[in-house]
Backbone of each chain as nested JSON, in Angstrom:
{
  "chains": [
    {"id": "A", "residues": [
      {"number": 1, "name": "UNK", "atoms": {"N": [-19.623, 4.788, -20.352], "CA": [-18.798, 5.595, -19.441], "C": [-17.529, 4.803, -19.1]}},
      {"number": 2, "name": "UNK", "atoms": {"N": [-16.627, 5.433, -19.236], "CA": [-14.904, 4.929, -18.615], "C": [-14.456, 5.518, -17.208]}},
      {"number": 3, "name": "UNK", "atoms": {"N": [-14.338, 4.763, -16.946], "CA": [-13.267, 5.036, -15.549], "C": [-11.667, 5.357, -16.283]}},
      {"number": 4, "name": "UNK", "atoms": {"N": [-11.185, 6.149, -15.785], "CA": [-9.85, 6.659, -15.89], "C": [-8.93, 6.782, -14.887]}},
      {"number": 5, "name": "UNK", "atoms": {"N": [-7.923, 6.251, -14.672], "CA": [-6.773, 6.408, -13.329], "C": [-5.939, 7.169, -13.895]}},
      {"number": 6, "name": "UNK", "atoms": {"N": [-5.544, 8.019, -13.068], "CA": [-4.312, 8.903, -13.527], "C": [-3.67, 8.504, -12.704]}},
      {"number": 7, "name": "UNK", "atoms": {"N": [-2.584, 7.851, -12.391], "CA": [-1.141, 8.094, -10.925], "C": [0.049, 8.973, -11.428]}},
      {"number": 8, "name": "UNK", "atoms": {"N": [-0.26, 9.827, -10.549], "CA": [0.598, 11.135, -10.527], "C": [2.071, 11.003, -9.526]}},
      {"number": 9, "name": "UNK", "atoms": {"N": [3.427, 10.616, -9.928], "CA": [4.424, 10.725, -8.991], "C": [5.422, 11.491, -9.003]}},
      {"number": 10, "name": "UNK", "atoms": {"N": [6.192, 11.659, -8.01], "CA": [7.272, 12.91, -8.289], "C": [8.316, 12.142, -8.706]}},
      {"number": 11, "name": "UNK", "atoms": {"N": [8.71, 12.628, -10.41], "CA": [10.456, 11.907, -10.261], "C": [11.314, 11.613, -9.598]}},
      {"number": 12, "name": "UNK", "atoms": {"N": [12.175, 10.741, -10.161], "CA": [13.41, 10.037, -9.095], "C": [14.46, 11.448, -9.295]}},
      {"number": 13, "name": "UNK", "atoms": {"N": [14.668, 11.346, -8.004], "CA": [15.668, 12.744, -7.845], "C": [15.214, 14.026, -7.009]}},
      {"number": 14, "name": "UNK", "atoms": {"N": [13.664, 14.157, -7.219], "CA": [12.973, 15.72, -6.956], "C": [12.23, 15.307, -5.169]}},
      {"number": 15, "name": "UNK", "atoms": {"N": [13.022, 15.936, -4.155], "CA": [12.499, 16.251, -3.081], "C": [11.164, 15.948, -2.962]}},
      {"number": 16, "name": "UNK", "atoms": {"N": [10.607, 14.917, -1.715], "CA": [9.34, 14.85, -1.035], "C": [9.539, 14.97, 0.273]}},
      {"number": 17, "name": "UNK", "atoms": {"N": [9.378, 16.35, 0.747], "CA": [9.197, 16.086, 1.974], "C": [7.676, 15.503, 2.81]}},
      {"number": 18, "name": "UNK", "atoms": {"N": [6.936, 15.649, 2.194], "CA": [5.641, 15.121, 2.791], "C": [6.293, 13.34, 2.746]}},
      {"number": 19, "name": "UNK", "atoms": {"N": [6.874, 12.973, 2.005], "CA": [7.229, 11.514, 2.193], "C": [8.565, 10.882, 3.3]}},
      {"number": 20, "name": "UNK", "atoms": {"N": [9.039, 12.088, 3.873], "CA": [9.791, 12.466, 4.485], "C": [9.711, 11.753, 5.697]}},
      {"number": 21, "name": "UNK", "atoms": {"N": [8.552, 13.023, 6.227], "CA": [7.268, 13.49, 7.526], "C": [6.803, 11.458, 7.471]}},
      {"number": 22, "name": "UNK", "atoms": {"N": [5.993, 11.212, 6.371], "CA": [5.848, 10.207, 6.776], "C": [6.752, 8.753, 6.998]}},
      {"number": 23, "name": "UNK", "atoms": {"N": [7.83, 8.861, 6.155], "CA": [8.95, 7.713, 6.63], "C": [9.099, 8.127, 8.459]}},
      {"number": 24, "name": "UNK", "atoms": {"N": [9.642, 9.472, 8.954], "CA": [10.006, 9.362, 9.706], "C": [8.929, 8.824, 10.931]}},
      {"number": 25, "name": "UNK", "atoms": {"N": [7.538, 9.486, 10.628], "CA": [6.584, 8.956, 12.054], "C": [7.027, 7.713, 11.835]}},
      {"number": 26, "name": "UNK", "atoms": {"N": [6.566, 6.25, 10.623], "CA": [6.784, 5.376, 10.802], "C": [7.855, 4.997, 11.645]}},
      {"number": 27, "name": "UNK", "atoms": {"N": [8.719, 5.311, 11.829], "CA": [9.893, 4.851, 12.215], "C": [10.19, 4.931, 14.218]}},
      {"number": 28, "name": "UNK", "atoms": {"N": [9.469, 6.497, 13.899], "CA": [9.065, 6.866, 15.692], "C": [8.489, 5.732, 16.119]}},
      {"number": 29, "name": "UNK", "atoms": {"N": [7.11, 5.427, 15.388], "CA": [6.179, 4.385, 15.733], "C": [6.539, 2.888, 15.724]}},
      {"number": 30, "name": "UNK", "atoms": {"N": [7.985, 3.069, 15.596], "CA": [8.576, 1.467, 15.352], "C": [8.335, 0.511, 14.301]}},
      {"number": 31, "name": "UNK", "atoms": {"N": [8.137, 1.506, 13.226], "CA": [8.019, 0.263, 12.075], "C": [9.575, 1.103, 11.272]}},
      {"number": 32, "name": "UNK", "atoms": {"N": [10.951, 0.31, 12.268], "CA": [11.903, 0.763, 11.512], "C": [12.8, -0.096, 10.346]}},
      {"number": 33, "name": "UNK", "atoms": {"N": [11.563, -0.566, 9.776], "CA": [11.641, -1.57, 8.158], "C": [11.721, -0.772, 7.594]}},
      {"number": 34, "name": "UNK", "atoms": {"N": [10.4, 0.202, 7.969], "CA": [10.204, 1.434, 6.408], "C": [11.678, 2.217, 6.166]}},
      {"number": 35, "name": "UNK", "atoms": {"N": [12.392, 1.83, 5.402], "CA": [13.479, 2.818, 5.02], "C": [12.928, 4.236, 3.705]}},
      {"number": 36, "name": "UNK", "atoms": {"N": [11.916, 4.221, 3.024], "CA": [11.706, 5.493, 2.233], "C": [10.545, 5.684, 2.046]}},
      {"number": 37, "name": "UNK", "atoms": {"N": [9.802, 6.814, 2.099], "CA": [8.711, 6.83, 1.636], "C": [8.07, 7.582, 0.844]}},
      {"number": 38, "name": "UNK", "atoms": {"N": [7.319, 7.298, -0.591], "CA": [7.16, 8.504, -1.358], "C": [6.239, 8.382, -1.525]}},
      {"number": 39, "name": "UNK", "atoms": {"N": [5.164, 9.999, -1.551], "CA": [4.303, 10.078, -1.873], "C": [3.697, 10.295, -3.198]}},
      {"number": 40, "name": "UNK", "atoms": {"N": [2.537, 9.757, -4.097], "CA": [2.302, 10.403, -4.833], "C": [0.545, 10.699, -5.092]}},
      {"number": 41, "name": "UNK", "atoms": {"N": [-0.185, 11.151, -6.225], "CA": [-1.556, 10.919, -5.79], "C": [-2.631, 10.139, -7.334]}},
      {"number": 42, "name": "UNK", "atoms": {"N": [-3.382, 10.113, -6.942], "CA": [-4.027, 9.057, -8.059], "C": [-5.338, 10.291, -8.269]}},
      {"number": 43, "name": "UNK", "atoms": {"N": [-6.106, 10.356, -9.897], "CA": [-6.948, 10.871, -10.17], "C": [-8.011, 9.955, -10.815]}},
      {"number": 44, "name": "UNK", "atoms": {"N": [-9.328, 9.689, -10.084], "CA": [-10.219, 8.66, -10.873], "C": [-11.627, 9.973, -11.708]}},
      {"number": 45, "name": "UNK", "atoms": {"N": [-11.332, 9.382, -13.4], "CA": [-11.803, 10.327, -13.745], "C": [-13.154, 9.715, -14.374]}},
      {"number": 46, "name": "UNK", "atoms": {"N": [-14.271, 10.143, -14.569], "CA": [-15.386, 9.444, -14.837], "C": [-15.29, 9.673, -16.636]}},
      {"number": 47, "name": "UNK", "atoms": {"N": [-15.204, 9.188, -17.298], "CA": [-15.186, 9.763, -18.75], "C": [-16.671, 9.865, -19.585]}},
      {"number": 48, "name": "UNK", "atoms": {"N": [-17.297, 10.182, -20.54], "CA": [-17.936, 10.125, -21.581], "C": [-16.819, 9.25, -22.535]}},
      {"number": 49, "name": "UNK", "atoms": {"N": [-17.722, 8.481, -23.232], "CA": [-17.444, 7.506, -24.466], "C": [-17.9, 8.552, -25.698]}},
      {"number": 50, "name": "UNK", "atoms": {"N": [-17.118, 8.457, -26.686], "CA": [-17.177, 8.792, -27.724], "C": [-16.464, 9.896, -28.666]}},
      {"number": 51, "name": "UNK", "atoms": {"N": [-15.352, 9.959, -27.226], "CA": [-14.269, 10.992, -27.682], "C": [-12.495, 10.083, -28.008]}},
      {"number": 52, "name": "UNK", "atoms": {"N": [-11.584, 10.359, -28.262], "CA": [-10.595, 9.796, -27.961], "C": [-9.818, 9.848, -26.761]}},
      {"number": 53, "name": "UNK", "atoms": {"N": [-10.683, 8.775, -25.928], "CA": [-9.639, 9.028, -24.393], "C": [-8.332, 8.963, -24.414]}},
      {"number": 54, "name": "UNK", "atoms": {"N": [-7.865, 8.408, -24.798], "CA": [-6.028, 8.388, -24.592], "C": [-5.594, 9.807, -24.822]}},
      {"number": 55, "name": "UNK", "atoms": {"N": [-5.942, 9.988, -25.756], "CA": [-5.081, 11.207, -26.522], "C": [-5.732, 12.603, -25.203]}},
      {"number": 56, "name": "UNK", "atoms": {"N": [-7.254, 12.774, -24.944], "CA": [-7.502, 13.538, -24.375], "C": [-7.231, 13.749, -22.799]}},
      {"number": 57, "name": "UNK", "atoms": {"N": [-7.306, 12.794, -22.403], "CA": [-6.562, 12.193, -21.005], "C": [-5.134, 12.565, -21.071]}},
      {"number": 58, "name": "UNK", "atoms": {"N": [-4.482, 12.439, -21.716], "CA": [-3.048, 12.836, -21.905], "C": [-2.844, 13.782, -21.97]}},
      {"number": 59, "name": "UNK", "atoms": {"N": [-3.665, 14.667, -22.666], "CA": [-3.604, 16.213, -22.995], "C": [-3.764, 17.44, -21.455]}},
      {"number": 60, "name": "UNK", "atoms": {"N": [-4.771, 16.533, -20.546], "CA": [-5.509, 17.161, -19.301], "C": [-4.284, 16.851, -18.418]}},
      {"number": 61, "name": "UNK", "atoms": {"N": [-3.755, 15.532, -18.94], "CA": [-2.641, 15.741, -17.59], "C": [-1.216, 16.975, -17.963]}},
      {"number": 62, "name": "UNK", "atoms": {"N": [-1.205, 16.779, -19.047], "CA": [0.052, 18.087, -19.148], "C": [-0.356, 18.842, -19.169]}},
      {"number": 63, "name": "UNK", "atoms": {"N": [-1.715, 19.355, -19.118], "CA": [-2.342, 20.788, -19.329], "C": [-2.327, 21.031, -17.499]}},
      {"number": 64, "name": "UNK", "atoms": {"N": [-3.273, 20.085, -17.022], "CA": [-3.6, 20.635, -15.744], "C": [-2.822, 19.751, -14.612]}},
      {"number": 65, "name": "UNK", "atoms": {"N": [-3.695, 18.314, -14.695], "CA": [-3.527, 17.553, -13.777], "C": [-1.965, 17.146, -12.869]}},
      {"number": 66, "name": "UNK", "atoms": {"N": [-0.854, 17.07, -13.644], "CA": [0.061, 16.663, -13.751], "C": [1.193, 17.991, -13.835]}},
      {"number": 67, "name": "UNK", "atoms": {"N": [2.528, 18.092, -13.354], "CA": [3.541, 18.723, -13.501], "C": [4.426, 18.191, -14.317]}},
      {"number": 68, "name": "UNK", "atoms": {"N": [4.754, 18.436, -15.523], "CA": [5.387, 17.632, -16.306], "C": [7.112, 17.536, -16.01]}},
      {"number": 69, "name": "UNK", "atoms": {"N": [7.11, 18.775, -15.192], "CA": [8.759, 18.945, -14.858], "C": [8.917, 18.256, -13.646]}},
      {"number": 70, "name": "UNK", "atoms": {"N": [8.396, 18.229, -12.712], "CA": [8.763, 17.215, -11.698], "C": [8.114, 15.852, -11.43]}},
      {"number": 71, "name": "UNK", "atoms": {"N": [6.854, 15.798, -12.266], "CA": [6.088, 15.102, -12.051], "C": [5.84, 13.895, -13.388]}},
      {"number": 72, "name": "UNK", "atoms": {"N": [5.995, 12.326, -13.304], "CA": [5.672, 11.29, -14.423], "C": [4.206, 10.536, -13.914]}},
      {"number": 73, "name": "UNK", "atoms": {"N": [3.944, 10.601, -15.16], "CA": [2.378, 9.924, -14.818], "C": [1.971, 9.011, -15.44]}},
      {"number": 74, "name": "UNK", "atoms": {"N": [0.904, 8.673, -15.011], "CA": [0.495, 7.306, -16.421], "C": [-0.844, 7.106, -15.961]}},
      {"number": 75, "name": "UNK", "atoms": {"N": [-1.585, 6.385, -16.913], "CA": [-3.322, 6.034, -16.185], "C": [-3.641, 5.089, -17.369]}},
      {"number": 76, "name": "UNK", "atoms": {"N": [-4.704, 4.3, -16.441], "CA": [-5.458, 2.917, -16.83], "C": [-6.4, 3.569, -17.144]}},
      {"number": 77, "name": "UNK", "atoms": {"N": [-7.734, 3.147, -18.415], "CA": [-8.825, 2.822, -18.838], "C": [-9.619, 1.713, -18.82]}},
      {"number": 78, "name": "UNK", "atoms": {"N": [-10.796, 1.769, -17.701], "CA": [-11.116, 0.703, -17.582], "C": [-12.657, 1.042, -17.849]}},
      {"number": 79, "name": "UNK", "atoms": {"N": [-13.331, 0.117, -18.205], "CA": [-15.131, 0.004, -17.837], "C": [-15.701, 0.544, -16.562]}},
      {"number": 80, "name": "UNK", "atoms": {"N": [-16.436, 2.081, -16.646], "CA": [-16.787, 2.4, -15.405], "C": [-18.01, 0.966, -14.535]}},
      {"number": 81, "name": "UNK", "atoms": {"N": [-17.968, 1.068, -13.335], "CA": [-19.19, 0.286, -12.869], "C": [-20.35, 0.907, -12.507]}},
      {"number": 82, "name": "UNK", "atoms": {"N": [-21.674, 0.54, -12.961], "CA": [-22.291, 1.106, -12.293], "C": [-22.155, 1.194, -10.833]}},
      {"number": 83, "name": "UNK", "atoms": {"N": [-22.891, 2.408, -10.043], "CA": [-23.307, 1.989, -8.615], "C": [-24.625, 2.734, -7.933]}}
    ]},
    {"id": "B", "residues": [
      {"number": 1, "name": "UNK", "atoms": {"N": [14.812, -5.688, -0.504], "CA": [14.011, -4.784, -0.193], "C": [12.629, -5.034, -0.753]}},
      {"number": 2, "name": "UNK", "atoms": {"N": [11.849, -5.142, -0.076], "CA": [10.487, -4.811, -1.337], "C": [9.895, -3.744, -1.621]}},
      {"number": 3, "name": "UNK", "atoms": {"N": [8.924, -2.835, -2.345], "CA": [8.456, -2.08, -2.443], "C": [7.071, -2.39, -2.673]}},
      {"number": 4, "name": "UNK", "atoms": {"N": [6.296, -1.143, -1.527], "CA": [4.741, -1.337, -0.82], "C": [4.392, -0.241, -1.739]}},
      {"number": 5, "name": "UNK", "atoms": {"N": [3.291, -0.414, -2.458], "CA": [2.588, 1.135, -3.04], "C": [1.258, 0.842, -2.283]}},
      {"number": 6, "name": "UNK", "atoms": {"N": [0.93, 1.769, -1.435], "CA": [-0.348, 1.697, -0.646], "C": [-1.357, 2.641, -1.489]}},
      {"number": 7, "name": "UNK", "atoms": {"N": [-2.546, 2.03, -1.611], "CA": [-3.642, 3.119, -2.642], "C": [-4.668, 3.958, -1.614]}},
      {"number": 8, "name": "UNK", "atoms": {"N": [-4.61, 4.945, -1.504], "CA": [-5.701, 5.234, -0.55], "C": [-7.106, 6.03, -1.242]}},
      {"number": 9, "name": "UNK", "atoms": {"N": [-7.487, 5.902, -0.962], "CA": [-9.621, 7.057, -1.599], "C": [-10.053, 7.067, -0.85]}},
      {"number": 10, "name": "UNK", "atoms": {"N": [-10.663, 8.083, -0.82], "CA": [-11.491, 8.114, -0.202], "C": [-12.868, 7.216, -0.572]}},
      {"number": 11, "name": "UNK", "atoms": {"N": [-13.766, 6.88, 0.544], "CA": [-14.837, 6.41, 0.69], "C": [-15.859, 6.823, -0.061]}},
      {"number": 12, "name": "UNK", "atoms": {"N": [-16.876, 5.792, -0.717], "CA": [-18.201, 6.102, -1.365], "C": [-18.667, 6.795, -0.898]}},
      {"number": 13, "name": "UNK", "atoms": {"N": [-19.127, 8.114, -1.139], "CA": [-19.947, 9.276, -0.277], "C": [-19.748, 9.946, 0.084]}},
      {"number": 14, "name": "UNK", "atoms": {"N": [-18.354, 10.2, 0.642], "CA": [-17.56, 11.108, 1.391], "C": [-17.44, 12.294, 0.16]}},
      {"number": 15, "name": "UNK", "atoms": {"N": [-17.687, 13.515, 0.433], "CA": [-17.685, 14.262, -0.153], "C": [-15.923, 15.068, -0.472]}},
      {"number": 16, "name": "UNK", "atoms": {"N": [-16.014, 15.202, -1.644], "CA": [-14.005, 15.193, -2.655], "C": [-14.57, 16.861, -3.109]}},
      {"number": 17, "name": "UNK", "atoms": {"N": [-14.246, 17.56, -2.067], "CA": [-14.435, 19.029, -3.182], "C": [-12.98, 19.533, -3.741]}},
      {"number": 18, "name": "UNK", "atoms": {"N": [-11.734, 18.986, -3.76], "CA": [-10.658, 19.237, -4.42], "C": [-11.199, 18.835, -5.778]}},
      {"number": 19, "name": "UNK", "atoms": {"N": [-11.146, 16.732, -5.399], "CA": [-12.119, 16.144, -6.961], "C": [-13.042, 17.602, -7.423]}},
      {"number": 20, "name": "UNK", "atoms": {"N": [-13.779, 17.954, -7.112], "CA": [-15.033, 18.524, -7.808], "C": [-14.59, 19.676, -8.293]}},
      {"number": 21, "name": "UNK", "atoms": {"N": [-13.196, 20.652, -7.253], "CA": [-12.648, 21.568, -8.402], "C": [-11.893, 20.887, -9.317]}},
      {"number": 22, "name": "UNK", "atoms": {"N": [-11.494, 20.101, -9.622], "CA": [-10.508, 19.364, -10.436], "C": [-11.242, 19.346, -12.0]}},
      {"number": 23, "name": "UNK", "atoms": {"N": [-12.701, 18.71, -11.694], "CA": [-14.052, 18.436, -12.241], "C": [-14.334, 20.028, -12.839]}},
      {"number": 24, "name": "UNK", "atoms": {"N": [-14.05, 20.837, -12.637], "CA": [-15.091, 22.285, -12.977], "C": [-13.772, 22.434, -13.985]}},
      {"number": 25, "name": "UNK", "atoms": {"N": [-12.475, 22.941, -13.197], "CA": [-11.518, 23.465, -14.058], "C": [-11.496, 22.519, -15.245]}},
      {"number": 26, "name": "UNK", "atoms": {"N": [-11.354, 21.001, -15.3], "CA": [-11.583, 20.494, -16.834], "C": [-12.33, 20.508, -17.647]}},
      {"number": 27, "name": "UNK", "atoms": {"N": [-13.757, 20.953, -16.97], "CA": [-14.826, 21.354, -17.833], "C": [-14.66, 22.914, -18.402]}},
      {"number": 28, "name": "UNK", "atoms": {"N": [-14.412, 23.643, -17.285], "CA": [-14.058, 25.024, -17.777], "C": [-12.665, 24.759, -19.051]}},
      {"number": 29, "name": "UNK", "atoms": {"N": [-12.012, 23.949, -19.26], "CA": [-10.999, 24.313, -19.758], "C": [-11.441, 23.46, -21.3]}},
      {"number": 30, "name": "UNK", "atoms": {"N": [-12.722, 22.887, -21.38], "CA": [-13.148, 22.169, -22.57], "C": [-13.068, 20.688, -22.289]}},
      {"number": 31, "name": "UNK", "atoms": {"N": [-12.616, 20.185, -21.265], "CA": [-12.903, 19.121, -21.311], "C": [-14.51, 18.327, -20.566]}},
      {"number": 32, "name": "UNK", "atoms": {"N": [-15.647, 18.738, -21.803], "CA": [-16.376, 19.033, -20.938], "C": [-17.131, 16.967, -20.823]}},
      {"number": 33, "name": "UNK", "atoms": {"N": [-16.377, 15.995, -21.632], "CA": [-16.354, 14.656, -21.392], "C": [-16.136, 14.251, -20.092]}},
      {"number": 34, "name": "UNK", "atoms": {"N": [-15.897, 14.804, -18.887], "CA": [-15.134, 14.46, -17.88], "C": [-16.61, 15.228, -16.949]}},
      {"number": 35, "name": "UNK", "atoms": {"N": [-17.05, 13.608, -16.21], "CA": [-18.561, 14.056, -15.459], "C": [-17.409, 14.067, -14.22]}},
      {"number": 36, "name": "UNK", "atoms": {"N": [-16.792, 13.548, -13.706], "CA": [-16.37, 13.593, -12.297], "C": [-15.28, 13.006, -11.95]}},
      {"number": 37, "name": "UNK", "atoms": {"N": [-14.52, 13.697, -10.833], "CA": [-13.058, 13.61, -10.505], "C": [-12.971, 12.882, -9.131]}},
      {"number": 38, "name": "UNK", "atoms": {"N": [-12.26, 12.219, -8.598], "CA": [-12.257, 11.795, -7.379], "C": [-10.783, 11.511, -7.377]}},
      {"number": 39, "name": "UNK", "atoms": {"N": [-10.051, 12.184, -5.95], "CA": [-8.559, 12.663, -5.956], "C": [-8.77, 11.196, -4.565]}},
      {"number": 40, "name": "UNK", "atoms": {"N": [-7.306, 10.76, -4.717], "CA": [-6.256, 9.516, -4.172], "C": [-4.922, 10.221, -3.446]}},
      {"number": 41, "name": "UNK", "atoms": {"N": [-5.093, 9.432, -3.237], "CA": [-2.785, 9.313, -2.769], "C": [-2.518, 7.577, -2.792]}},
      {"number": 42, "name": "UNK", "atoms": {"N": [-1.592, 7.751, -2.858], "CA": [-0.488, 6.721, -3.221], "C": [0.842, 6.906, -2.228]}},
      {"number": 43, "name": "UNK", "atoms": {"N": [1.361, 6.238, -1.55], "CA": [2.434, 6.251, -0.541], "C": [3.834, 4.925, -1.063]}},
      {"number": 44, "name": "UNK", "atoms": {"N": [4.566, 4.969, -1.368], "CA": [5.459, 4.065, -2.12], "C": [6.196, 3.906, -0.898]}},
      {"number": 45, "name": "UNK", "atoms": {"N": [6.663, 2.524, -0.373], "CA": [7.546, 2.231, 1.09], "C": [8.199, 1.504, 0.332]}},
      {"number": 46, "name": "UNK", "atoms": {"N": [9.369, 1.722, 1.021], "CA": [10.768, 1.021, 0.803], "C": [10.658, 0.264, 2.258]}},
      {"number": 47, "name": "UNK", "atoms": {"N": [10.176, -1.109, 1.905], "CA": [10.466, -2.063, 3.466], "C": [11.588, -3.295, 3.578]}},
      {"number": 48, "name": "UNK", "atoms": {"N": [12.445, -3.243, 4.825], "CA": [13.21, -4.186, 4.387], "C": [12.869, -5.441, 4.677]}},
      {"number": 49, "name": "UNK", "atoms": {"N": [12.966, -6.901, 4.037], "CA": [12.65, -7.651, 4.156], "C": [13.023, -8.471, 5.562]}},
      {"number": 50, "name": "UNK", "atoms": {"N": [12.449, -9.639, 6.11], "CA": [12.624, -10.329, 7.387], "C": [11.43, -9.593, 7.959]}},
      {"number": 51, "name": "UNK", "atoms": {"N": [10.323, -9.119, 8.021], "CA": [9.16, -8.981, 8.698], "C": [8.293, -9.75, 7.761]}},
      {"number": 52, "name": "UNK", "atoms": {"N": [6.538, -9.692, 8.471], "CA": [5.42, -10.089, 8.073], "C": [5.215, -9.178, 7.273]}},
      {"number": 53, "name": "UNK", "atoms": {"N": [5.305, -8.81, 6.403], "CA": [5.141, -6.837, 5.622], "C": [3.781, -7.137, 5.077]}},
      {"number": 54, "name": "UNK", "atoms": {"N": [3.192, -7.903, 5.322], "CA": [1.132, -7.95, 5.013], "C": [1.345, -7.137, 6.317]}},
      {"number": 55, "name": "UNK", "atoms": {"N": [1.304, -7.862, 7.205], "CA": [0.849, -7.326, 8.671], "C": [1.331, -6.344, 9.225]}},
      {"number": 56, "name": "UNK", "atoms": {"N": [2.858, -5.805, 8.713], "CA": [2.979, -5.043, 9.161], "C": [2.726, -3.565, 8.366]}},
      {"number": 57, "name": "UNK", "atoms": {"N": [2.143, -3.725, 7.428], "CA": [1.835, -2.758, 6.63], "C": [0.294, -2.069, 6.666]}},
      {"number": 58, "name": "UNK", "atoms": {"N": [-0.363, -3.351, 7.158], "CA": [-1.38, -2.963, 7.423], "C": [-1.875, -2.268, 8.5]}},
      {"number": 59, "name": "UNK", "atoms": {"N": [-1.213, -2.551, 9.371], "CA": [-1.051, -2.157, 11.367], "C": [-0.403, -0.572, 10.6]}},
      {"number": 60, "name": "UNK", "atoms": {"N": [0.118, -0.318, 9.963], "CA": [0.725, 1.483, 9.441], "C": [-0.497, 1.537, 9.097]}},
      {"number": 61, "name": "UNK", "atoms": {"N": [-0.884, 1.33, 8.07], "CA": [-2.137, 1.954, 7.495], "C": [-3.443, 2.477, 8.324]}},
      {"number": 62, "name": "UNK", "atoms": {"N": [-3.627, 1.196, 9.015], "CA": [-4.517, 1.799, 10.044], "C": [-4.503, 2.6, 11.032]}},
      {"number": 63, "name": "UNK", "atoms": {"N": [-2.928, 2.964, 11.788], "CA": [-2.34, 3.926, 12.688], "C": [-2.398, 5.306, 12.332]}},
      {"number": 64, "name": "UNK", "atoms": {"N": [-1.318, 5.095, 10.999], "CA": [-1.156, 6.3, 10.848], "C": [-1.427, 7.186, 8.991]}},
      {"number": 65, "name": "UNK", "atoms": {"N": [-1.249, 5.811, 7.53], "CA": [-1.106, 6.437, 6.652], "C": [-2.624, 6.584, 6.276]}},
      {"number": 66, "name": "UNK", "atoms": {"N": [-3.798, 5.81, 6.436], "CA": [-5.057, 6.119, 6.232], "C": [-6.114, 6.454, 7.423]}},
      {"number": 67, "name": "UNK", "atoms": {"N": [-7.235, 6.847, 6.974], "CA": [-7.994, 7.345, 7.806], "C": [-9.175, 6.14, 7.647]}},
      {"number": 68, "name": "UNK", "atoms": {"N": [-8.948, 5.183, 8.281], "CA": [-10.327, 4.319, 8.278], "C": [-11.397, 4.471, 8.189]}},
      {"number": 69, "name": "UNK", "atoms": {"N": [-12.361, 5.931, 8.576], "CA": [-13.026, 5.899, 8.623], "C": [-13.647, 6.591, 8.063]}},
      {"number": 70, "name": "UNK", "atoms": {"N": [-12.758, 7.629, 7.026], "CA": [-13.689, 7.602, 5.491], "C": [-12.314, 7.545, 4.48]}},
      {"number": 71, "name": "UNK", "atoms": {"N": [-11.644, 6.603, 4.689], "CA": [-11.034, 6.504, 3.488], "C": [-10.974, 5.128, 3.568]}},
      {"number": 72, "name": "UNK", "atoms": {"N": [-10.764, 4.05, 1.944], "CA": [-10.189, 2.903, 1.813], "C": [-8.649, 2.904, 1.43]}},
      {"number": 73, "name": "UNK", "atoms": {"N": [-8.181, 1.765, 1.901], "CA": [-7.016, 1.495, 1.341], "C": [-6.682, -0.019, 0.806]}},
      {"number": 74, "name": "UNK", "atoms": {"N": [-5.896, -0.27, -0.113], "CA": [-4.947, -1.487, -0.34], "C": [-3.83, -1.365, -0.989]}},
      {"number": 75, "name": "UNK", "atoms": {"N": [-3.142, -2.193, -1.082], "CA": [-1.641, -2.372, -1.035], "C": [-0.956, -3.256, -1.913]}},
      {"number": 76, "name": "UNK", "atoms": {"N": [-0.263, -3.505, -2.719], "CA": [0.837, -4.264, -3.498], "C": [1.995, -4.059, -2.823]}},
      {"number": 77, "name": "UNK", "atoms": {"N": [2.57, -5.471, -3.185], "CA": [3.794, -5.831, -2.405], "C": [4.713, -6.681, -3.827]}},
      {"number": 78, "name": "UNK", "atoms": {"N": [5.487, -5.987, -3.941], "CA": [6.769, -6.063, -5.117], "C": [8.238, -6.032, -4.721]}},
      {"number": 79, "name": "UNK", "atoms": {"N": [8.982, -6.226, -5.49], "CA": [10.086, -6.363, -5.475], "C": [10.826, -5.314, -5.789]}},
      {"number": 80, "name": "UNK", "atoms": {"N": [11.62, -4.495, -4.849], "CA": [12.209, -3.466, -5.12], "C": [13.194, -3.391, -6.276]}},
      {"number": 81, "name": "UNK", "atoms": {"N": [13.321, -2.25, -7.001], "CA": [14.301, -2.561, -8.198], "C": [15.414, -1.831, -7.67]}},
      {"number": 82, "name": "UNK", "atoms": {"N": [16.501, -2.508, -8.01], "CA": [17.948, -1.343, -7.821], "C": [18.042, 0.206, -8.606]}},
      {"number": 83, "name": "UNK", "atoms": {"N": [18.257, 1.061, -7.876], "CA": [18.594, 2.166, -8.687], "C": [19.413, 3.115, -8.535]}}
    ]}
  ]
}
């Protein structure tokens, strides 16, 4: 079994206001270091072995996971752990 | 400037039913290699330098960008690139 990371972010250029909302509380709250803040989100995917992950992982993010027009992505393959 | 990418998940156990539709629609859609999904965020800060930015990043996290008490978080601390 593979562990899979997807990190999903919004291109440079394309509006976040949810990253917005959160620069600004920071700033209410006095942490006025934070000058930007962007959000994006991460997908941990449990895989089966014995298919071609790269290629199929890649395929799920332009199919589903991922917005290819506003959105660049990328993901790690690692050794799931047991638990 | 540096740049903070904060990772957040939720917690072992805590139940992800976005993850789990995430999980059905890739199975429904043939990807039926994919046992399980578990959905993240990611928060990217632009902080300016001259603070403790361990400490003060962490004192955010616990206030306001994570939920301690069913989510984890950690953090990388990099060097902002010009753009």
């Amino acid at each position: 079994m593979k562990k899979v990371t997807v990190y999903i972010t919004l291109k440079q250029g394309v509006l976040d206001p949810q990253g917005k909302a959160i620069q600004e509380s920071l700033n209410s709250l006095g942490y006025n270091e934070i000058q930007q803040a962007r959000v994006g989100k991460t997908i941990e995917l449990l895989v089966e072995e014995g298919v071609d992950i790269d290629t199929r992982v890649k395929e799920a993010c332009e199919k589903l996971l991922a917005n290819p027009v506003i959105e660049d992505y990328h993901f790690d393959v690692e050794e799931a752990v047991k638990s």
